[in-house]
C-alpha positions in Angstrom: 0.0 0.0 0.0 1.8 3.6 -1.2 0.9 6.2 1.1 0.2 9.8 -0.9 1.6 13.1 0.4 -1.9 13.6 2.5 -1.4 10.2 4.2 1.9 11.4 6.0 0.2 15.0 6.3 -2.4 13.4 8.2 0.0 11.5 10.4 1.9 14.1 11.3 -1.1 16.3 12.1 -2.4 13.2 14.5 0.8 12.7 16.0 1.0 16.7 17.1 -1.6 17.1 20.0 0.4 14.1 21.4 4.0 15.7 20.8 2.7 18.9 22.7 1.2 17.1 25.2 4.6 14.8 26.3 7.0 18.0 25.3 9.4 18.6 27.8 8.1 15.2 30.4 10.5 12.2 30.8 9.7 8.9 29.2 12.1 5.3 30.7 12.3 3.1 28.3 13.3 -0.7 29.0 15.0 -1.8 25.8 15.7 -5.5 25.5 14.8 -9.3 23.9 13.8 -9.6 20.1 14.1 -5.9 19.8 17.6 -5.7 20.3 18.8 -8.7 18.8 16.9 -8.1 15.0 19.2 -5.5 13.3 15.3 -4.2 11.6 13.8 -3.7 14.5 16.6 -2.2 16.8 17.2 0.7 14.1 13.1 1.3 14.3 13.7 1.3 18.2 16.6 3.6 17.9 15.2 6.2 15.6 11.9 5.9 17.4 13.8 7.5 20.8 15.7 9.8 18.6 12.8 11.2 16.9 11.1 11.5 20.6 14.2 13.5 22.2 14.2 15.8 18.6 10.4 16.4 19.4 11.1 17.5 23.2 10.8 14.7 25.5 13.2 13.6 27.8 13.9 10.1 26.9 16.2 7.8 29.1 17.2 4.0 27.9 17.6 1.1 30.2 18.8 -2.2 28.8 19.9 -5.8 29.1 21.4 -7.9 27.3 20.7 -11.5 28.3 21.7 -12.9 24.8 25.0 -11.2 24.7 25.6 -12.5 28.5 24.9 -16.2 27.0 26.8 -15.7 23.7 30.1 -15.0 26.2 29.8 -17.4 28.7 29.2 -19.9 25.9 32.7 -18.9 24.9 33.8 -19.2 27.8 32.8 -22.7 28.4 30.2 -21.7 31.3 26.9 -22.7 30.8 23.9 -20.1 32.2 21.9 -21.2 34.8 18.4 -19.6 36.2 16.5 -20.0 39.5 12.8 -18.3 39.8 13.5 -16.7 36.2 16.6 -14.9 37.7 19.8 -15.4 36.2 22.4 -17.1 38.8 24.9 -14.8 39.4 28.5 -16.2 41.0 31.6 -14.2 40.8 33.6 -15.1 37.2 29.3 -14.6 36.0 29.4 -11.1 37.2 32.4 -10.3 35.8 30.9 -11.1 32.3 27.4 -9.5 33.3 29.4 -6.1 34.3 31.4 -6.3 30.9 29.0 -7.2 28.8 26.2 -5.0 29.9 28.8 -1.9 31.0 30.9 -2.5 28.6 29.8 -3.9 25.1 26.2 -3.6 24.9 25.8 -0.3 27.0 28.8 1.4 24.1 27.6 0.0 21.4 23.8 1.0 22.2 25.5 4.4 22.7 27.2 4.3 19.5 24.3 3.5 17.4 22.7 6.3 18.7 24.7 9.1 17.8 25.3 7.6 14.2 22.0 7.6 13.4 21.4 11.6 14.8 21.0 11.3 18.3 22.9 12.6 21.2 23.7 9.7 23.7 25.8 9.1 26.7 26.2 5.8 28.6 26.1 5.0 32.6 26.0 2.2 34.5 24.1 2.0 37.8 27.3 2.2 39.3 28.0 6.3 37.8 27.5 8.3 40.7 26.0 5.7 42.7 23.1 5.3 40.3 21.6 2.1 41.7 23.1 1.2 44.9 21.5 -2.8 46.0 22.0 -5.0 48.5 22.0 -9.1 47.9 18.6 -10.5 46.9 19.0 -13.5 48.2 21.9 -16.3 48.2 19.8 -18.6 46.3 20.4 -16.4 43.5 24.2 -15.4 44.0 24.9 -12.1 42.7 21.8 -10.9 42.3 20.2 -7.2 43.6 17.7 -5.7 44.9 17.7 -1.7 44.5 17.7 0.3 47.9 18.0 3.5 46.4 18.1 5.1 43.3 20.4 8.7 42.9 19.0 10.0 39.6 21.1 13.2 39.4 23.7 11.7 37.2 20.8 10.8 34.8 19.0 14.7 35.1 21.9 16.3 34.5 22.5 14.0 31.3 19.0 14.8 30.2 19.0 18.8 31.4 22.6 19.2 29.1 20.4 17.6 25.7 22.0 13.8 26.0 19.9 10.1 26.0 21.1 8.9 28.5 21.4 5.2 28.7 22.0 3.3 31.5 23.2 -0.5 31.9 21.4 -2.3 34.7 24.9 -3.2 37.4 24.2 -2.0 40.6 26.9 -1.1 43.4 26.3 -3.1 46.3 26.4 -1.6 49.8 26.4 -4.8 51.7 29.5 -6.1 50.7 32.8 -4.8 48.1 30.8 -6.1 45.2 28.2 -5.4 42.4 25.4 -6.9 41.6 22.9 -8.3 38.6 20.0 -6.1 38.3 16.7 -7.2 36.4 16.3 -4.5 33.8 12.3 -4.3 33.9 13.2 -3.5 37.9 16.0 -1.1 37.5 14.0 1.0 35.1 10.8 0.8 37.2 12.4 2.1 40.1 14.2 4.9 38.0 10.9 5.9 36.3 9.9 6.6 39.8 13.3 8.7 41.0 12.9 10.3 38.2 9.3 11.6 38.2 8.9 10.2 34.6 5.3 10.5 32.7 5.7 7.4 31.5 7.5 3.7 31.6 7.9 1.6 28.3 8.5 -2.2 28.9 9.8 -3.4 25.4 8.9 -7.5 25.1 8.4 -10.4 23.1 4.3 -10.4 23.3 1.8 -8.1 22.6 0.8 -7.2 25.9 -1.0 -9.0 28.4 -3.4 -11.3 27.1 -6.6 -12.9 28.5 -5.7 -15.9 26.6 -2.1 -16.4 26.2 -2.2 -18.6 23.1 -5.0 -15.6 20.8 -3.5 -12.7 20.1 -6.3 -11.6 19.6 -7.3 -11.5 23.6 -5.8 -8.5 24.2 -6.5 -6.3 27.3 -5.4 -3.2 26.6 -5.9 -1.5 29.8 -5.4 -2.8 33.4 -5.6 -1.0 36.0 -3.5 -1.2 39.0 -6.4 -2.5 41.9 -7.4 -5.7 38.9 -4.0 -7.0 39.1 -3.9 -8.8 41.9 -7.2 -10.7 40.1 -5.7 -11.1 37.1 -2.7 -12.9 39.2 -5.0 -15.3 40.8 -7.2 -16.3 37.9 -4.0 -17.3 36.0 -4.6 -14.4 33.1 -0.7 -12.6 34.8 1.3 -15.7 34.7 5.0 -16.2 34.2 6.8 -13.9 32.6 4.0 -11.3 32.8 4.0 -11.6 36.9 7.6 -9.3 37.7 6.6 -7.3 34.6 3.2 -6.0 36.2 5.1 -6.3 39.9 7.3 -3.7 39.0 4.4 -2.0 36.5 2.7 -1.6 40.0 5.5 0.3 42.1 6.1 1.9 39.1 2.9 3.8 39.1 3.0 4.1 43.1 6.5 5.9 42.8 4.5 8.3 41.0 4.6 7.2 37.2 1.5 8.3 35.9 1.4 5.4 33.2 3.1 2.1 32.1 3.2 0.6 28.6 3.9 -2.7 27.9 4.7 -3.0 24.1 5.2 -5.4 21.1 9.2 -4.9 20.3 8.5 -7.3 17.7 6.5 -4.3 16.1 8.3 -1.8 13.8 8.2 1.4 15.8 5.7 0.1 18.1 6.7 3.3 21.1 5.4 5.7 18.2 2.3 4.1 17.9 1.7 3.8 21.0 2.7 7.2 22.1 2.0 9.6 19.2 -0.9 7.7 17.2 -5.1 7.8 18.5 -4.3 3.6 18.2 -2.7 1.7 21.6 -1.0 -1.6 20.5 0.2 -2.9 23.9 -1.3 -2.7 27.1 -1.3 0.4 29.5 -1.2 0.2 32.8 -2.5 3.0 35.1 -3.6 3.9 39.0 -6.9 4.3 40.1 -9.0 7.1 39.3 
């Protein structure tokens, strides 16, 4: 289907009363799975937040990068293990998490970004005492749950015109150590330190769905008091439960609205920001 010179006219015009409405508020996005492994759909992610920042929001990036951990401790002749969904953290594991996710995929994120027309700089959640964590729990080694959250680094990125984007290792106050963040945490929790309008959770499904095997179920609004219903008839399940967990304190940290989107869909945060169409599902408080 060829669109005429109208048909992008008409997108554009539908797209302003959404670009004045968001101008100048901070949006989190959590970048990760298909979306950042498909070459396609990682330049439609990237120009997507470079297009938002040109526009006038405040767009901040947090990532993992769970394949890239695998691909090098495959090389390394370690296999990955998981407990409860969380990867199993011992020491030569961090090492690789903190270089991989500090290092490689936090740089090269960065990189991408400015070649394609954006202004990016990369952080860790150890910059300036970012994320600082203490141990989850033994049972998952190296693994951290945030105590508190020092956003300053990040504002002053975003107040001086940058992206910030920030790789998900968290300095641990409990010990000499750092620790393995989950991303969909970290960014919840700096959504909330940061005062952001809104938290986008990139995945591999189209939302939450009332029946995970149709599409075509898909709720696309929950709000926060039907959760813990959803939860116990089985509809959140899985994967989805930690999503909408941190979804939750998300919104009681003060975001005033959490998007769980399709990164298997080209340029699926426009659509879902600056379009009259929602393709994922939003979450928001009470009203």
């Amino acid at each position: 289907m060829a669109y005429t010179l109208a048909d992008r006219a008409q997108v554009l015009a539908e797209a302003l009363p959404y670009i004045q409405k968001y101008n100048g508020k901070t949006i989190v996005v959590k970048y990760g799975g298909n979306a950042m492994v498909s070459q396609e759909l990682r330049c439609a992610v990237i120009s997507d937040i470079i297009l938002l920042s040109l526009v006038g929001l405040k767009v901040v990036v947090v990532h993992g990068g769970g394949p890239e951990i695998n691909q090098m401790l495959k090389r390394l002749g370690k296999e990955g293990k998981f407990v409860d969904g969380l990867r199993y953290t011992d020491e030569e594991t961090m090492e690789v998490v903190q270089q991989v996710l500090c290092g490689k995929v936090n740089k090269d994120l960065v990189a991408t970004l400015n070649r394609m027309g954006g202004q990016a700089l990369g952080l860790c959640g150890m910059d300036a005492g970012l994320f600082q964590a203490v141990q989850l729990s033994e049972k998952y080694g190296l693994v951290g749950e945030i105590t508190q959250v020092n956003p300053k680094v990040v504002q002053d990125a975003l107040e001086g015109g940058y992206i910030p984007v920030v790789s998900t290792v968290a300095q641990g106050t409990d010990g000499d150590t750092a620790y393995n963040i989950n991303a969909d945490t970290a960014a919840a929790k700096l959504a909330a330190a940061l005062g952001a309008e809104k938290l986008i959770l990139l995945t591999d499904v189209r939302g939450l769905l009332r029946n995970p095997k149709d599409e075509e179920t898909l709720i696309h609004v929950v709000h926060t008091y039907d959760v813990p219903g959803l939860v116990a008839q089985g509809v959140i399940s899985g994967g989805m439960i930690p999503k909408m967990e941190c979804s939750v304190d998300a919104i009681a940290g003060g975001v005033e609205r959490v998007h769980i989107l399709d990164g298997r869909i080209p340029h699926s945060i426009l659509i879902e920001l600056l379009s009259d169409e929602g393709i994922g599902t939003m979450l928001k408080r009470e009203e």
